[in-house]
N, C-alpha and C positions, 0 to 999 in steps of 0.2 A: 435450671429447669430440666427434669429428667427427659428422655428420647420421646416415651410415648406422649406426655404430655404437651411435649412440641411440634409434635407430629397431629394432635388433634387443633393444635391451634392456626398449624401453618401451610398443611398440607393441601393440593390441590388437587381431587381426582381425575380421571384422564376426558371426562364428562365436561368438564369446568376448567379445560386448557384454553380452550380461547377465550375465555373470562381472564383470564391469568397472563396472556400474551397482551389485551387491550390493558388491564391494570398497570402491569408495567411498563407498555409506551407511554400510558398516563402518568404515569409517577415520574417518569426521566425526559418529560417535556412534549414527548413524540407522540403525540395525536395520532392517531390510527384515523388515514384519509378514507377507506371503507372499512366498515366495521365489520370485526369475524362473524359471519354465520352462527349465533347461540345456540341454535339447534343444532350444531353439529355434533355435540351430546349425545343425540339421540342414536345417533352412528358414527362411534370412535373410530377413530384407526388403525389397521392391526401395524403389528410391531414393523413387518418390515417396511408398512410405509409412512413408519412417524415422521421419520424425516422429510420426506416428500411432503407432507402435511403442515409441518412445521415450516417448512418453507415458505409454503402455497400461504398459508396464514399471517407469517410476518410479511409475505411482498402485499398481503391486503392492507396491514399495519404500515404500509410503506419502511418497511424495516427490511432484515438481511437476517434471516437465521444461519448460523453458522456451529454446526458438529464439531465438538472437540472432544481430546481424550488429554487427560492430564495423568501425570504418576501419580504414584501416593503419598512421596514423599512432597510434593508440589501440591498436593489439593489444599493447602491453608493459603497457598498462595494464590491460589485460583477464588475460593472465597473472598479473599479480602479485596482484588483489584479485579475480578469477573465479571459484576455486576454492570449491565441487565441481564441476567441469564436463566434459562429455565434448564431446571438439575430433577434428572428422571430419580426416580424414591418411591417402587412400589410398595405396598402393604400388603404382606402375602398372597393373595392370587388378585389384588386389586390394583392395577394401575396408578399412578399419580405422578405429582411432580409438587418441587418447592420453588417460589420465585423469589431468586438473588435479587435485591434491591440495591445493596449497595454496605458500607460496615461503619460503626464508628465505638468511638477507643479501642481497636486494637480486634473489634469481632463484628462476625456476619450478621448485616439484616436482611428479614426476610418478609416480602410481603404476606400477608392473609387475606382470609377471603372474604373479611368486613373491609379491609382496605387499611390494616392498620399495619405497623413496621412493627417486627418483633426482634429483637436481640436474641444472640443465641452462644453459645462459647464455642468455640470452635472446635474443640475435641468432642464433642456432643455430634453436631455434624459429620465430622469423619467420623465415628462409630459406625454411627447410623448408613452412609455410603458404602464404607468395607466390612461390614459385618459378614458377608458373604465369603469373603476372601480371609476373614480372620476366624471365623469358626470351625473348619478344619484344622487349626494352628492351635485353638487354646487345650485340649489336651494335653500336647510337646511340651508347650510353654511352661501348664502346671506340671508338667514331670521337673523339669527343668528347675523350676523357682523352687520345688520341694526339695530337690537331691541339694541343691545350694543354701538351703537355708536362710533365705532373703524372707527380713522381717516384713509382715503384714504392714506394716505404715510404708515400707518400699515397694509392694506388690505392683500395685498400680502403675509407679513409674517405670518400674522394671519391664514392664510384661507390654508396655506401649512400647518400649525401645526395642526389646525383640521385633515384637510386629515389623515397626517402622525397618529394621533390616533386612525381615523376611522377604518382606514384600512393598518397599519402597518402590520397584523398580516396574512393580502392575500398573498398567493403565488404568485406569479410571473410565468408564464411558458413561452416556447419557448426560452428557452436558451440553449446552447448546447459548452461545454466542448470539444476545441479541445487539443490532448496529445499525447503525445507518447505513444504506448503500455506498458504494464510493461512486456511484452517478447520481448521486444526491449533491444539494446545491452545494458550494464546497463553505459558502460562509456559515451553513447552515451546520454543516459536519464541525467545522473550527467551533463554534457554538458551542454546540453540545460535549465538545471535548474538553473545553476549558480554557480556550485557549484567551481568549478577549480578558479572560483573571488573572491568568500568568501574563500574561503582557503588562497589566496593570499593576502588577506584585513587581516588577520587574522597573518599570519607569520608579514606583516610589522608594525601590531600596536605593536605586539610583541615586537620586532627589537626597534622599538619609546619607545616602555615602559621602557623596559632593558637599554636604552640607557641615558633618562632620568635618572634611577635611578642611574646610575653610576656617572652621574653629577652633579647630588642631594652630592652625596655620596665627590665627587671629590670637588664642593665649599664649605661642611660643614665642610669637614676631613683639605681642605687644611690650610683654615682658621682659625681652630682651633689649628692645628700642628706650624703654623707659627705666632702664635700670632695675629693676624690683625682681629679679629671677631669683624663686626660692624652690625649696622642695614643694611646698603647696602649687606652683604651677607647675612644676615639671610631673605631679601629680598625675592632675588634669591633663597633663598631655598627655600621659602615657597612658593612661583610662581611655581618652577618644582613641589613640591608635590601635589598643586591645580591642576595643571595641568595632571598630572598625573592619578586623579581622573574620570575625565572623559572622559579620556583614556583608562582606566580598564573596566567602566560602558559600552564603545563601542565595544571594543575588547570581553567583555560578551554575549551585547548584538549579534553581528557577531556570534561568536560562537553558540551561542542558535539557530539561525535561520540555518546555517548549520548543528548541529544534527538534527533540524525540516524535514528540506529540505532530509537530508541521511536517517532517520527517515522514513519517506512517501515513499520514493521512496525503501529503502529493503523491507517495511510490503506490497506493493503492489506484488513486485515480490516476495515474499514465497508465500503469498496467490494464485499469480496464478499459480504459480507454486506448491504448495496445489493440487487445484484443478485440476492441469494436471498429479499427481502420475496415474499409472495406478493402478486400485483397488484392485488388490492382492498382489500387493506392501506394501498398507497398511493395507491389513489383516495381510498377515504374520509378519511385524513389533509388532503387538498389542498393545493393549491400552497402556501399561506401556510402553513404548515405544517408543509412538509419544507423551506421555507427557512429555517424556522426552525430547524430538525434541522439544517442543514448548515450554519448560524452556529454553536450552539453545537458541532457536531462539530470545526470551526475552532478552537474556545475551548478544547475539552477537552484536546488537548496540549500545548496552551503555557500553559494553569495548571495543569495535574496535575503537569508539570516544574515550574515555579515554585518554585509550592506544597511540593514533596516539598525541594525543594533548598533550600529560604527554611529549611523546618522543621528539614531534616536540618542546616544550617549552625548556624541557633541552636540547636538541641542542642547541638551539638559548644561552640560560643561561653558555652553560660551554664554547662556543664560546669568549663570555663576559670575562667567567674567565681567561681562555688561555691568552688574552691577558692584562688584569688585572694580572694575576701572571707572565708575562714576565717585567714588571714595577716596580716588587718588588724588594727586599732584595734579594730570592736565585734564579733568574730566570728558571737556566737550570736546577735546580735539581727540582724546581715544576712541569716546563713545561712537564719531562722527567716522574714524579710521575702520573702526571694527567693524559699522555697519558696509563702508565699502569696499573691507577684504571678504566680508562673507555674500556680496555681491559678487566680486572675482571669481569667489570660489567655484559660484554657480556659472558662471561664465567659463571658467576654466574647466570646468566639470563637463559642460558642453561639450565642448569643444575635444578634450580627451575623450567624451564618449562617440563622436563622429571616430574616431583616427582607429581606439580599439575595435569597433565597429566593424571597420573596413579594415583592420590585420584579422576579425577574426572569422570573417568571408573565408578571406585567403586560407589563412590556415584550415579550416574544413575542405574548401576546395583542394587543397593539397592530398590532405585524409583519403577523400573521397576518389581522389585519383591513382592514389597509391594501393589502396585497396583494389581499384576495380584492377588495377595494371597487375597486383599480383594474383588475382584469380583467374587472366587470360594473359599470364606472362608465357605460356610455352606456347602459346597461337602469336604473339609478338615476336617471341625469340623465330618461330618458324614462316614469320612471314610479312614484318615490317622492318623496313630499311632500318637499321643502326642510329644513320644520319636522322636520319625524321624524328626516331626517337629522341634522342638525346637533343634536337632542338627543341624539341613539346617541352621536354624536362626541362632544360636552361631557363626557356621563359617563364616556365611558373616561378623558375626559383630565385629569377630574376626581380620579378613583380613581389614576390613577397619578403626578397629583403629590403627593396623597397619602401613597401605599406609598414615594414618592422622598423623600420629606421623615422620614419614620419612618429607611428606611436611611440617611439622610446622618448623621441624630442619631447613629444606634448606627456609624457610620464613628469619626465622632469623639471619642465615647466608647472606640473601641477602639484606636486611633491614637495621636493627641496625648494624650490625658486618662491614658491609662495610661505614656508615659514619662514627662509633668509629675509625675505622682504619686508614682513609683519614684524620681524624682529628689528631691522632698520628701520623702518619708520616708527615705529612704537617707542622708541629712546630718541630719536629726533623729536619726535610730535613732545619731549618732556624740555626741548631745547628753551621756548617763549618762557616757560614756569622758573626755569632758575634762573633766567636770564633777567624778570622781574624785580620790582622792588622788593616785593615782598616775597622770596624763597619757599618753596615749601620745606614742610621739617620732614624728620628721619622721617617720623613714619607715613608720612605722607608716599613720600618717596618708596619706601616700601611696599606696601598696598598698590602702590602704580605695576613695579616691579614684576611682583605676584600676579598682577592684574594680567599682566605681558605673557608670562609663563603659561598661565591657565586660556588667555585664549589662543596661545600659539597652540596648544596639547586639542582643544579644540576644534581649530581648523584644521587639524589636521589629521584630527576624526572623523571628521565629517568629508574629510576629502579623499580618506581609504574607502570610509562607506561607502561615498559617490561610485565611485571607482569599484565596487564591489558591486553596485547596484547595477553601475553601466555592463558589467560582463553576467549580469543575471539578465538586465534586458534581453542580450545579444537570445542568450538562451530558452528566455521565455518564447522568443517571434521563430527558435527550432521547433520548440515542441508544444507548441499552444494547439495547434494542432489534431497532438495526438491528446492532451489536454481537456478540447472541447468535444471528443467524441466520447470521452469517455462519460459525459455528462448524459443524464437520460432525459427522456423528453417529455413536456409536462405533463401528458396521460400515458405513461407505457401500460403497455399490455397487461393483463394481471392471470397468472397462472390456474389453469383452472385445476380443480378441485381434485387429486389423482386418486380421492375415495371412487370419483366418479366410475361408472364401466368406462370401458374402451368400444363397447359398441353401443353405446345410447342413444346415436343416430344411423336411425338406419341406411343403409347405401353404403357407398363407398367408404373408406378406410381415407382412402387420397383419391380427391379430384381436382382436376385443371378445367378450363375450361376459357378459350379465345387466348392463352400465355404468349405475350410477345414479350423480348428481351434484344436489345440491340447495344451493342461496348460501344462504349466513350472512344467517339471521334470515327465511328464506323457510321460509312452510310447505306447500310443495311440493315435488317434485324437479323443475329443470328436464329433467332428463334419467333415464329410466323402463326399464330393461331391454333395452336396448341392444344388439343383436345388428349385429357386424356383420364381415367378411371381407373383406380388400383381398387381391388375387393380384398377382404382380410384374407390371409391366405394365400393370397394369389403369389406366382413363382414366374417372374417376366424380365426377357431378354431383350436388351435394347443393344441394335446393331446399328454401324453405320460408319463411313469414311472419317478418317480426320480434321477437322477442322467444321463439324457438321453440328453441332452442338452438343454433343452426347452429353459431356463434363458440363456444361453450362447449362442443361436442364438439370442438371442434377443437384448443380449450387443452387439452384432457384428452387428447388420444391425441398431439399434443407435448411431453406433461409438463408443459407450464405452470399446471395445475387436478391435484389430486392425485383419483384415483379414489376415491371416496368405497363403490364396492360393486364388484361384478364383477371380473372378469380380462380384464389386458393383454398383449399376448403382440407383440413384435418379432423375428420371424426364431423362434421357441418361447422368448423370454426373455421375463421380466416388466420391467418399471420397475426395482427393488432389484436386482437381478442386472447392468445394463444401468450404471444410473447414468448419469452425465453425458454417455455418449456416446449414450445415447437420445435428445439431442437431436441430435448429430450426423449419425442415422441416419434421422431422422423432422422433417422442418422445417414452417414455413409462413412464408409473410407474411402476419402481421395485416393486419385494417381498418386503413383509410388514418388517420383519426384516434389510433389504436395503436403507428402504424410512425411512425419517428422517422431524419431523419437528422442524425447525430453531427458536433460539430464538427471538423473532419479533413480530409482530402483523398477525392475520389470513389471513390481506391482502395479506400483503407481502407473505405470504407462500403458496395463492394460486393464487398469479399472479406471480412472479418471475419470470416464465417462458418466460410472456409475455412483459409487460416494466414496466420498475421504477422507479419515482413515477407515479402511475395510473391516467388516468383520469376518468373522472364521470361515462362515459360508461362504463369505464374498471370495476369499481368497481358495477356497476347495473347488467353487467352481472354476473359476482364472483356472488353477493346476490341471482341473478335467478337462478346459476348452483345450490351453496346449498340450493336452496328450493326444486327444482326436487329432489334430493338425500337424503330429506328427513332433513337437517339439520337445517333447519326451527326453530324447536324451540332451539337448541343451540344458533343461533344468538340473540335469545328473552329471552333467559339466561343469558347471557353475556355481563354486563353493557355497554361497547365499541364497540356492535356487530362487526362487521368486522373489527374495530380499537383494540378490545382486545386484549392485549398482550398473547404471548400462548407461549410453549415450559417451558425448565423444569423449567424456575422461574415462569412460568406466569400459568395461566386458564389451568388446565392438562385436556386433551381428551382422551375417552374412546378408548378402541383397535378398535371397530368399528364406533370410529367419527374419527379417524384416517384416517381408508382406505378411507374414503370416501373425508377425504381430499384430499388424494394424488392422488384417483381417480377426483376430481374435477380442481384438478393442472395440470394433465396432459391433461382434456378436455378442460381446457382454454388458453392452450398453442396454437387452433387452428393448429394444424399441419397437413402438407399434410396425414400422417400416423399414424396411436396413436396405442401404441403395450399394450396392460394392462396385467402384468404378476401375475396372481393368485390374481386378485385385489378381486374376490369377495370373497375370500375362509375364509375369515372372520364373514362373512356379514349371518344373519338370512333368510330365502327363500322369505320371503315378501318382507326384504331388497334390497335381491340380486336382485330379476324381478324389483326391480323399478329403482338402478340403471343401471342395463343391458338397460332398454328404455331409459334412457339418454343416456347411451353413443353410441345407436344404430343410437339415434337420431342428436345427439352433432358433431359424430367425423366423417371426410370424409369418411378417409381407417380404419378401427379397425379390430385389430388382438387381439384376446384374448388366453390367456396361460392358460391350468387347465389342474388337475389330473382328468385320466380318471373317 
């Protein structure tokens, strides 16, 4: 199908975007919980706030839009495993977009505006995307193919292979990442990923393998038991074994893309749920602490996988046996043995998961000691007795060889001790059979054998898994936690419409009104009836003693502190109405001790606020804010200017290239309000008057925080 042709069939104009975001949560299961505004057609929105819009629209779809830029060389790769996604694709002065569905044999489908899926080849697509980027190039190209003399039946592939090295290495933009939240339900997120298929792909090749090799096992054994081994059986065995092989290699591969897939979808929901701890949450935890949280967060997928897979395998394996040792020599007395070693197991399993349990206390407690002792190891060394120390230390180290020596026993009791055992009793339990009148024969005796082997391999599957499970417990009850915060709550907020003005209500820009706020386990409030009115514009200095609330009125009306009394109002909306984008519209930069720069590049640390990854603008403004601020020559320092990598591996900055970062992060956040708390108290008096005229100049509403 030619470009334009496909383009009347598939195309969506910018009119009939939310038409195109509800068809596609339609199409990929995902119900849009409030439906987009249709009319919002009648008033699109301009370029620089598609994003903002596309946001605002999938949080009504209960989705997650998400801006990406791919290379060029990478955009077949982003068509074929992208989907849901909506791909900007103007028609000369007319906005539009195509909506990624999803691909099958090898190319992209794409929704229409009847609702129908279209195929489309994939070099058709990329045309139509970099035409922009390749039509400056086709000139060179035909100089090039002509002075060479490349025959017209090569042209074509010629002249894409050029491209593709011109300009492989161009980003791509206007593509946009549709998802579920990661505070969406999390069975709900596995669901939609696929994972309940791969699970099930995964138990039946299982099932096929086991099954196979018993077969294997059943033409070699009989064969040979009975005399009659020819080529026609060693055949067939070597057929099941070939076979077999890339059986194991798929059943891998399934599995690999399942921890991938369970993999992505837990590190999404801790991190947001990370970021949604409330912050004295994680002061009081401290450092030692939540390193320990983030060891075992580390731990919890790769033994919960394990674990699930150890147990699910020996299932399937002692299933195998069960009936395998009802075909032998002593039936009831194995079937009868086996049932009560895989009773043990679970007993034994217990019982190892108390003891690891209680080593694996210790050992964090250890962590979390060792850590805090070396971040206030020069105030010990200058002012705790030797003797005290070193007795603190003794005894931990005492207690946890200990707890180590209690888990090693019950390792080994549950390991070694219990196949030694099944292997002794499993040839006992065959003593009454031959000891009969009537003997059983070879192959009776065989099939028992087998029988023995496969449930030894069995339980002792099932008793790593255990074992694998018990140390994801321990890890799930660190970080369930951080876990269930990241979970959202069943009406969050929904972002209001950023086509909207900013002053649509009239009044204040930010009101309080009766705000009280009192910290956990204080019996006071710090903060007492609270009246207070910001008008747009306005330029207000908030003074006061230490410990007087300043910084904690200031968490509260950026949402970072939840209002404990009173009413918030941004633009006439509360917090709950507002949701997430209340931060959007209301910033600050914390205390310097507070603010934090991320390991990353300058870019990213001081636009993050705004979107990611930047465009040209974005980053010319960034260069203008640090020249006003004075940071000018840092950037003519630092061989990457605004690409330099910064944070603790990277380019380190002074205490006062700092503030002024975080002062420049919070001015290019563009926000209705920018609250800067003690941003200048850093800053030399030359410095401080030159940034004070930025941000006098820069920021609508500015509230500044200092000591009298």
């Amino acid at each position: 199908m030619p470009g334009e042709a496909f383009l009347d069939a598939a195309w969506w104009p910018l009119t009939a975007l939310a038409e195109a975001l509800e068809a596609l949560a339609g199409a990929h299961g995902l119900a849009p919980a409030t439906p987009v505004d249709s009319a919002a057609g009648d008033n699109p929105p301009a370029d620089e706030l598609l994003n903002d819009w596309l946001h605002w629209a999938a949080a009504r779809c209960d989705l997650e839009a998400v801006p990406v830029q791919t290379p060029v060389r990478e955009l077949r790769a982003f068509m074929l495993h992208g989907a849901p996604a909506i791909v900007r694709l103007d028609r000369g002065c007319e906005r539009g977009f195509l909506a990624l569905t999803g691909q099958r044999g090898g190319q992209p489908l794409f929704l229409t505006p009847p609702g129908q899926r279209l195929r489309i080849r994939c070099e058709t697509v990329e045309a139509l995307l970099i035409r922009e980027l390749v039509e400056p190039l086709q000139p060179e190209i035909v100089r090039v193919l002509d002075a060479a003399g490349i025959t017209p039946t090569r042209r074509a592939r010629v002249s894409t292979a050029m491209v593709c090295e011109r300009i492989g290495g161009e980003p791509v933009g206007g593509l946009t990442l549709l998802r579920l939240p990661p505070g969406a339900a999390f069975t709900r997120q596995a669901r939609q990923a696929g994972l309940h298929l791969r699970l099930s792909q995964i138990v039946g090749l299982f099932v096929l393998l086991y099954g196979a090799e018993l077969w294997s096992w059943q033409l070699i054994g009989g064969a040979t038991i009975n005399g009659r081994l020819d080529w026609g059986w060693l055949a067939a065995w070597a057929l099941l074994a070939f076979t077999m092989l890339p059986g194991r290699l798929l059943a891998g591969w399934v599995e690999s893309l399942f921890a991938l897939d369970f993999g992505r979808l837990l590190k999404a929901r801790l991190l947001a749920g990370a970021l949604a701890l409330p912050p004295d949450a994680v002061k009081r935890r401290g450092v030692g602490a939540m390193i320990g949280q983030v060891m075992e967060a580390q731990a919890l997928e790769g033994m919960a996988l394990a674990g699930t897979f150890g147990v699910l395998v020996g299932m399937i394996e002692l299933g195998f046996a069960a009936w395998v040792l009802r075909l032998g020599a002593a039936p009831v007395l194995h079937t009868a043995l086996l049932a009560l070693f895989a009773a043990l197991t679970i007993l034994l399993g217990l019982h190892f998961h108390r003891r690891i349990m209680a080593w694996t206390r210790q050992r964090l407690g250890l962590t979390d000691y060792l850590v805090e002792a070396m971040i206030g190891h020069r105030t010990r060394l200058a002012q705790e007795r030797p003797p005290r120390r070193d007795a603190t230390e003794d005894a931990l180290q005492a207690s946890y060889f200990g707890t180590a020596q209690q888990m090693d026993s019950a390792t080994l009791q549950f390991g070694s001790g219990l196949g030694l055992a099944w292997n002794l009793l499993g040839l006992a339990a065959l003593a009454p059979a031959l000891a009969g009148a009537a003997p059983p024969g070879a192959s009776a005796l065989a099939i028992s054998l087998g029988g023995l082997m496969l449930a030894q391999r069995a339980l002792g599957g099932i008793g790593g898994g255990l074992s694998n499970l018990s140390r994801a417990r321990f890890a799930w009850r660190e970080v369930a936690t951080i876990f269930r915060a990241g979970l959202r709550p069943e009406r969050p907020g929904l972002p209001v419409d950023p086509r909207a003005p900013k002053s649509a209500v009239q009044g204040p820009v930010l009101e309080v009104r009766g705000l009280r706020y009192r910290h956990e386990g204080a019996s006071t409030p710090v903060l007492q009836g609270v009246d207070l009115a910001i008008a747009a514009g306005d330029r207000i200095l908030i003074e006061g003693p230490s410990g007087g609330g300043k910084s904690t009125l200031a968490n509260v009306l950026t949402g970072l502190r939840p209002a404990q009394q009173g009413l918030l109002l941004l633009d006439g909306l509360d917090p709950p109405t507002l949701g997430d984008s209340w931060h959007a519209r209301i910033t600050a930069a914390p205390q310097f001790h507070e603010n934090h720069i991320l390991s990353g590049t300058l870019a990213f640390n001081l636009l993050m606020g705004r979107q990611w990854p930047p465009s040209e603008a974005d980053l010319a403004e960034a260069h203008e804010v640090c020249e006003e601020l004075g940071l000018g020559d840092l950037l003519r320092r630092m061989p990457g200017g605004l690409h330099q990598r910064v944070g603790e591996t990277g380019w380190q900055l002074s205490h006062g290239e700092r503030s002024r970062v975080f002062l420049a992060r919070a001015l290019l956040q563009r926000a209705a309000v920018t609250i800067l708390d003690e941003s200048f108290a850093s800053l030399d008096p030359a410095t401080m008057d030159r940034c004070l005229d930025t941000a006098l100049k820069r920021a609508e509403t500015l509230v500044v925080i200092a000591h009298p």
